[in-house]
TILUM-384090 format. One record per residue (C-alpha): x, y, z; residue in three letters; residue number from 1. Coordinates in Angstrom, 2 decimals, always signed. Layout:
TILUM-384090
+---------+---------+---------+------+-----+
!      xx !      yy !      zz ! code ! pos !
+---------+---------+---------+------+-----+
!       X !       Y !       Z !  ALA ! NUM !
...
+---------+---------+---------+------+-----+
//
This chain:
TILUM-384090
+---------+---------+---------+------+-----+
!      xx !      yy !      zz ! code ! pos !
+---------+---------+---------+------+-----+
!  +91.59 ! +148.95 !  +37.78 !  UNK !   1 !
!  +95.23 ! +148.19 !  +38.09 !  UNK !   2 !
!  +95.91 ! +150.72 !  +40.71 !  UNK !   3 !
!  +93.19 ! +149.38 !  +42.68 !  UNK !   4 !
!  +94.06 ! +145.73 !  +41.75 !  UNK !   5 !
!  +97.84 ! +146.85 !  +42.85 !  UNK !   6 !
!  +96.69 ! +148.30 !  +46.53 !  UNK !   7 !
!  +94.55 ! +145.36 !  +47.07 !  UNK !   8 !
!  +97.62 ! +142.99 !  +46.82 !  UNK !   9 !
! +100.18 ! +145.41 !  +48.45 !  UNK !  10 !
!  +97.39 ! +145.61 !  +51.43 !  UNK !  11 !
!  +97.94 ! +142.97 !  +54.22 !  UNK !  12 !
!  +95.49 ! +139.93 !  +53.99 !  UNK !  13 !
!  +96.02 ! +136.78 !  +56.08 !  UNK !  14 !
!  +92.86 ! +134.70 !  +54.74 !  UNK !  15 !
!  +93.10 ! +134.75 !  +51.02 !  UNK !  16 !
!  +95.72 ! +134.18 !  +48.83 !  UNK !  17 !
!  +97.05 ! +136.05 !  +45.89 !  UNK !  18 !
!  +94.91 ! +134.07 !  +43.55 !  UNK !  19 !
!  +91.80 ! +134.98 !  +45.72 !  UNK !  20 !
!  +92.39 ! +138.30 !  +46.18 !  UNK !  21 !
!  +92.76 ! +138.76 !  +41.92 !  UNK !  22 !
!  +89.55 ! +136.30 !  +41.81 !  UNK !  23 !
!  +87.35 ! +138.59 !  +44.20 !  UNK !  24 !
!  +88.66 ! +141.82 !  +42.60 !  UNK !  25 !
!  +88.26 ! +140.70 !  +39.18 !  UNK !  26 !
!  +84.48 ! +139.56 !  +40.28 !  UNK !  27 !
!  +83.68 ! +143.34 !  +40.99 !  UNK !  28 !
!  +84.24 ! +143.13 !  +44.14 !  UNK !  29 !
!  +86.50 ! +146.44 !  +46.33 !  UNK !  30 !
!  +87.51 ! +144.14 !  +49.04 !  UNK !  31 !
!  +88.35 ! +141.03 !  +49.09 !  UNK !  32 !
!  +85.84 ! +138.81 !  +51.05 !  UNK !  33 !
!  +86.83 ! +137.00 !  +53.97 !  UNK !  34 !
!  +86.66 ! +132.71 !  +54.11 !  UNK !  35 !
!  +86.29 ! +131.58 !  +57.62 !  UNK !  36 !
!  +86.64 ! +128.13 !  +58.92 !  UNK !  37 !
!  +85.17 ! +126.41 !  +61.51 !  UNK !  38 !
!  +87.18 ! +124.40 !  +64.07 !  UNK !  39 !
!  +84.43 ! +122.91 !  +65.64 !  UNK !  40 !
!  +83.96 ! +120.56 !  +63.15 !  UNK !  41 !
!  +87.29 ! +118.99 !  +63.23 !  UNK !  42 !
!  +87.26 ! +119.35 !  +67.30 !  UNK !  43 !
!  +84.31 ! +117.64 !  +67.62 !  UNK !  44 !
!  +85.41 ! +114.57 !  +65.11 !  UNK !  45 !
!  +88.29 ! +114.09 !  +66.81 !  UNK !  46 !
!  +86.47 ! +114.03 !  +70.57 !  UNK !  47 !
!  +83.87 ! +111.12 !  +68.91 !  UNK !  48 !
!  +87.23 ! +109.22 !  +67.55 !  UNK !  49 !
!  +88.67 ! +109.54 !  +71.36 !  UNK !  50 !
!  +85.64 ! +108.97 !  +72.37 !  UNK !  51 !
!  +85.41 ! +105.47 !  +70.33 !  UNK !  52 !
!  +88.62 ! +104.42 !  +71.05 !  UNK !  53 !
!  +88.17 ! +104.91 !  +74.98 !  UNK !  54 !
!  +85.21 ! +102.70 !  +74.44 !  UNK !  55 !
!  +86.55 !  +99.82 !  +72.74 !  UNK !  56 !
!  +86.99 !  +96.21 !  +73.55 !  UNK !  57 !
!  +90.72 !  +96.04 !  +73.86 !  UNK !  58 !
!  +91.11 !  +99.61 !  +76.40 !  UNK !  59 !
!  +88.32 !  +98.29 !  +78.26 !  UNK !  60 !
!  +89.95 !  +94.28 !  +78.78 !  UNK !  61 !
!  +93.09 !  +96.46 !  +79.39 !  UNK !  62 !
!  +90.99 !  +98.83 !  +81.89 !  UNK !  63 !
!  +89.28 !  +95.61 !  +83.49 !  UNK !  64 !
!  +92.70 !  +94.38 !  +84.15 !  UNK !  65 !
!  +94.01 !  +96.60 !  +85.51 !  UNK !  66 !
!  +91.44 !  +96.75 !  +88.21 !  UNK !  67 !
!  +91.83 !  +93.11 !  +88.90 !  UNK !  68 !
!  +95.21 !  +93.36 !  +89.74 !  UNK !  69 !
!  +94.44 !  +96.34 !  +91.82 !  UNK !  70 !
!  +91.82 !  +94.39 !  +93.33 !  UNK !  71 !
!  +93.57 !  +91.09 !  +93.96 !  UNK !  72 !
!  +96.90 !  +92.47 !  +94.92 !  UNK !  73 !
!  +95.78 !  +95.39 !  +97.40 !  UNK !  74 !
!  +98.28 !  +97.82 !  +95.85 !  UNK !  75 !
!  +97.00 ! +101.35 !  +96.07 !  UNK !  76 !
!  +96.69 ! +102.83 !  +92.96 !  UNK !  77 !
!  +99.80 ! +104.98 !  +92.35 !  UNK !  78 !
! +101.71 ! +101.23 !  +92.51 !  UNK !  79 !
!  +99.25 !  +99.44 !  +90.89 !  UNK !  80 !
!  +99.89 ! +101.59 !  +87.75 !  UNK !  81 !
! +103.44 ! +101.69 !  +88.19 !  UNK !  82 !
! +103.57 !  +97.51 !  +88.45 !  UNK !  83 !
! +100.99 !  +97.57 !  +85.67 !  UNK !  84 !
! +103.59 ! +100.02 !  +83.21 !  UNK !  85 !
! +106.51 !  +98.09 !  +83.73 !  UNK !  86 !
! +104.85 !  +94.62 !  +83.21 !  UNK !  87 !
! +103.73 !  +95.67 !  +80.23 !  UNK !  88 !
! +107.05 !  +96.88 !  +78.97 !  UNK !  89 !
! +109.04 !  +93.61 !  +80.16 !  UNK !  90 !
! +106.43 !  +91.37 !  +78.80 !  UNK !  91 !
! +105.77 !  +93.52 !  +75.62 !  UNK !  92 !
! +107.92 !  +95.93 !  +74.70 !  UNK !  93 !
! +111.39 !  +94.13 !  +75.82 !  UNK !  94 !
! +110.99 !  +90.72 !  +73.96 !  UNK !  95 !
! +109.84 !  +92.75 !  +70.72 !  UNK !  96 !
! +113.37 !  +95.47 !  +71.62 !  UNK !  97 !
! +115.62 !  +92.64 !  +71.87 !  UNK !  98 !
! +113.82 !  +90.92 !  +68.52 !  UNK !  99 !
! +114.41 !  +94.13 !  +66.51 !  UNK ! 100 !
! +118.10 !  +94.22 !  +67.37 !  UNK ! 101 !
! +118.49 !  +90.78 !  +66.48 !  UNK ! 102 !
! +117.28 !  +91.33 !  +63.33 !  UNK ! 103 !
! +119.05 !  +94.54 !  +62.65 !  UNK ! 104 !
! +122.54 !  +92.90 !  +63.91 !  UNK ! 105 !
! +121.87 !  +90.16 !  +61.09 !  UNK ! 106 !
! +121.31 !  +92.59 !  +58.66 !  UNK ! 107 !
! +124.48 !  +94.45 !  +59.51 !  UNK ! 108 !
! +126.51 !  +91.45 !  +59.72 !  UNK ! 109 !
! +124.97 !  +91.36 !  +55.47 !  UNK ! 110 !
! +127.05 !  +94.17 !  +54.89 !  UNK ! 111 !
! +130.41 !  +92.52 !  +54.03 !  UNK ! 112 !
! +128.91 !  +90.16 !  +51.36 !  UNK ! 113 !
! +126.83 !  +92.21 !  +49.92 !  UNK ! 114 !
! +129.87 !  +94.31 !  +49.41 !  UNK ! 115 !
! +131.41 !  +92.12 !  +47.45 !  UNK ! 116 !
! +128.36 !  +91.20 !  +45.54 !  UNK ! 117 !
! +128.33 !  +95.11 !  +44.58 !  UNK ! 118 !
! +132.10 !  +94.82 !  +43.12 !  UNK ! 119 !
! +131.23 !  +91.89 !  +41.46 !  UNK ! 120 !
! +128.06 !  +93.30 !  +40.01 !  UNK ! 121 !
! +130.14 !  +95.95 !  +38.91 !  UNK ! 122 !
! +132.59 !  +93.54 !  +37.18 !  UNK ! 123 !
! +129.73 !  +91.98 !  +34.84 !  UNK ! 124 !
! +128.82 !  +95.60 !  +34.46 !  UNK ! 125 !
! +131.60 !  +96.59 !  +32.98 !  UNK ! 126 !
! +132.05 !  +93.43 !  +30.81 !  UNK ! 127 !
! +128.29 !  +94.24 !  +29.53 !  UNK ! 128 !
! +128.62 !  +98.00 !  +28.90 !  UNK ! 129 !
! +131.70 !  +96.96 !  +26.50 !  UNK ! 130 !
! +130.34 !  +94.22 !  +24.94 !  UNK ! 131 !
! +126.60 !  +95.36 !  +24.20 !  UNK ! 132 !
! +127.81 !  +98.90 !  +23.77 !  UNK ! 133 !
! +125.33 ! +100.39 !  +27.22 !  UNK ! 134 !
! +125.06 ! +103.91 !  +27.72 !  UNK ! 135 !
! +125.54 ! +105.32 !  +31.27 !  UNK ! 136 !
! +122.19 ! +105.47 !  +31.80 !  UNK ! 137 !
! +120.85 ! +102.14 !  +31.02 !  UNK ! 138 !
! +124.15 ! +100.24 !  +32.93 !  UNK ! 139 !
! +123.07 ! +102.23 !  +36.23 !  UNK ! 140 !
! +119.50 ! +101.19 !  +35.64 !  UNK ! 141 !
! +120.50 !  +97.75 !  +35.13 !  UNK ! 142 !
! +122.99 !  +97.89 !  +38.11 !  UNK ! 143 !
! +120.62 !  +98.91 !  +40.16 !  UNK ! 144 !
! +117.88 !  +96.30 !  +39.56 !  UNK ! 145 !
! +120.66 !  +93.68 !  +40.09 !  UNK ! 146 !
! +122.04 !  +95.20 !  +43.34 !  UNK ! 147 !
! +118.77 !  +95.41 !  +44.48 !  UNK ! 148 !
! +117.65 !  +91.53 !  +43.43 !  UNK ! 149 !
! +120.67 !  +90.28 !  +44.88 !  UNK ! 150 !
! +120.20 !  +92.46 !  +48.47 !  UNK ! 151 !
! +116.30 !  +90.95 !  +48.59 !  UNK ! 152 !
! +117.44 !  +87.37 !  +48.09 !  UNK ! 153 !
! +120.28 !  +87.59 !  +50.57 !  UNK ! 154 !
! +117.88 !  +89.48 !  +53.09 !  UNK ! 155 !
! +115.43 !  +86.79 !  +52.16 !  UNK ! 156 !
! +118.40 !  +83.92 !  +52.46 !  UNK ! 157 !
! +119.46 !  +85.51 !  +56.07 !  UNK ! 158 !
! +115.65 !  +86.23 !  +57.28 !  UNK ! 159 !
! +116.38 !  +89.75 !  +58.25 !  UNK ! 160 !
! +113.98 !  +91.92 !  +56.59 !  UNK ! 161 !
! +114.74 !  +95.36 !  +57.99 !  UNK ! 162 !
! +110.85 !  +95.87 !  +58.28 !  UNK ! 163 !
! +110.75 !  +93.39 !  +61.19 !  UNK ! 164 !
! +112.58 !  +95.98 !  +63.08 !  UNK ! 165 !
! +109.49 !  +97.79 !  +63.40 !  UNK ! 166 !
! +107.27 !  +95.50 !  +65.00 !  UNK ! 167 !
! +108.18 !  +97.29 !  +67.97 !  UNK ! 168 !
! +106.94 ! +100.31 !  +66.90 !  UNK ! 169 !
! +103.56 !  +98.59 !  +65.44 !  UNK ! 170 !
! +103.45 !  +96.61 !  +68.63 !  UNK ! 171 !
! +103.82 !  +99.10 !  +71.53 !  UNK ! 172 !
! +102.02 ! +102.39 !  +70.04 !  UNK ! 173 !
!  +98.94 ! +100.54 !  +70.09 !  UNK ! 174 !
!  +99.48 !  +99.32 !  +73.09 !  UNK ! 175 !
! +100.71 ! +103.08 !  +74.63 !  UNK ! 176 !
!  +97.30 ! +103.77 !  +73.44 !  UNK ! 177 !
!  +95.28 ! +101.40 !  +74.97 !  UNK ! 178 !
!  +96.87 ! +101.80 !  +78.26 !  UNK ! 179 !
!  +96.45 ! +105.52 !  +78.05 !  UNK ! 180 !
!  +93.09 ! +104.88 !  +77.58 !  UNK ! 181 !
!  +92.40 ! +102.19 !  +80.34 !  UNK ! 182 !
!  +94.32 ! +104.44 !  +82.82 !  UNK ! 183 !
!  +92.32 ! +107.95 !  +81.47 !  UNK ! 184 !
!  +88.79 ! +105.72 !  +81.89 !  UNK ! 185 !
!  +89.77 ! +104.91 !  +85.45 !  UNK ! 186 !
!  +90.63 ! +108.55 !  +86.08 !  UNK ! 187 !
!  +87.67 ! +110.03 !  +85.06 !  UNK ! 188 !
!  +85.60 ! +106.95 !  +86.15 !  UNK ! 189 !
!  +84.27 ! +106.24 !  +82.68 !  UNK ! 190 !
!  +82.95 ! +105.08 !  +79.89 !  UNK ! 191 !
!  +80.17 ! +105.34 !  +82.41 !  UNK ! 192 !
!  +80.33 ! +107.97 !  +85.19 !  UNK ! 193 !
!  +79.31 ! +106.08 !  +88.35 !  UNK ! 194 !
!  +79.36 ! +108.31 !  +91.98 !  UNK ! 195 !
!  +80.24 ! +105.16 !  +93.83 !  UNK ! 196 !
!  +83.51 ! +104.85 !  +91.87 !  UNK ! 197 !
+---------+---------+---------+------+-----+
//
């Protein structure tokens, strides 16, 4: 049994793991048996969730607007997208760029007082671990919780969360998406195929 548990482990096998392999032998089983998966599944669950979102209210407005401009500014197509990508970005995506580095300039220009709220904090610190008689490990814990208070009031004070920096982010990959969308739908003339188009 060990000899033949000992080959079956030395022998190359891609599918199961060690634990399988000593599960299936130890069942009574000479080889282990093979697990196969099915992509199909996962394939076809994404296709319905492309599917769904190429459907939706907010690709199709986008879609629907995009053919109106096509429409009512006689641009061929190859324009009309380009106009259509970089109207998007200046109206968009450049107000919400220049927002985040607003806010991330204000929260740099924190630095320097919050500096010297850290060597102040580590004044009291030092008074406190003397005269309540701290270990190491509770005046770092309490260090920290006051470093961080102090950093989320003065972040709160200044307005300059350093999540609002991401709006961009939450703001334009939706919108990448949607456009893909639109611009994908027109391609391939759906969500309904129509031989006229």
């Amino acid at each position: 049994m060990a000899l033949a548990l000992r080959c079956l482990l030395l022998r190359p096998s891609y599918h199961l793991s060690a634990t399988a392999r000593v599960a299936a032998v130890g069942a009574g089983g000479d080889r282990p048996v093979a697990r196969h998966f099915s992509v199909s599944a996962r394939r076809d669950g994404v296709a319905e969730m492309l599917q769904s979102v190429a459907s939706s209210r907010p690709v199709l407005a986008v879609q629907e607007g995009i053919v109106s401009l096509h429409d009512v500014s006689g641009l061929p197509w190859w324009a009309t997208i380009l106009v259509t990508t970089v109207a998007a970005r200046g109206l968009v995506t450049l107000p919400l760029g220049l927002y985040q580095s607003y806010i991330l300039a204000k929260f740099e220009n924190l630095r320097p007082e919050m500096d010297a709220v850290v060597v102040e904090i580590k004044k009291e610190m030092s008074v406190a671990v003397r005269k309540y008689q701290w270990d190491q490990k509770r005046a770092k814990r309490v260090f920290n919780k006051a470093v961080k208070k102090q950093m989320s009031e003065l972040i709160a004070q200044h307005n300059c969360h350093p999540l609002k920096a991401g709006l961009v982010l939450w703001f334009q990959f939706p919108f990448w998406i949607g456009l893909s969308m639109a611009l994908r739908n027109l391609s391939w003339a759906l969500p309904a195929r129509d031989a006229a188009a």
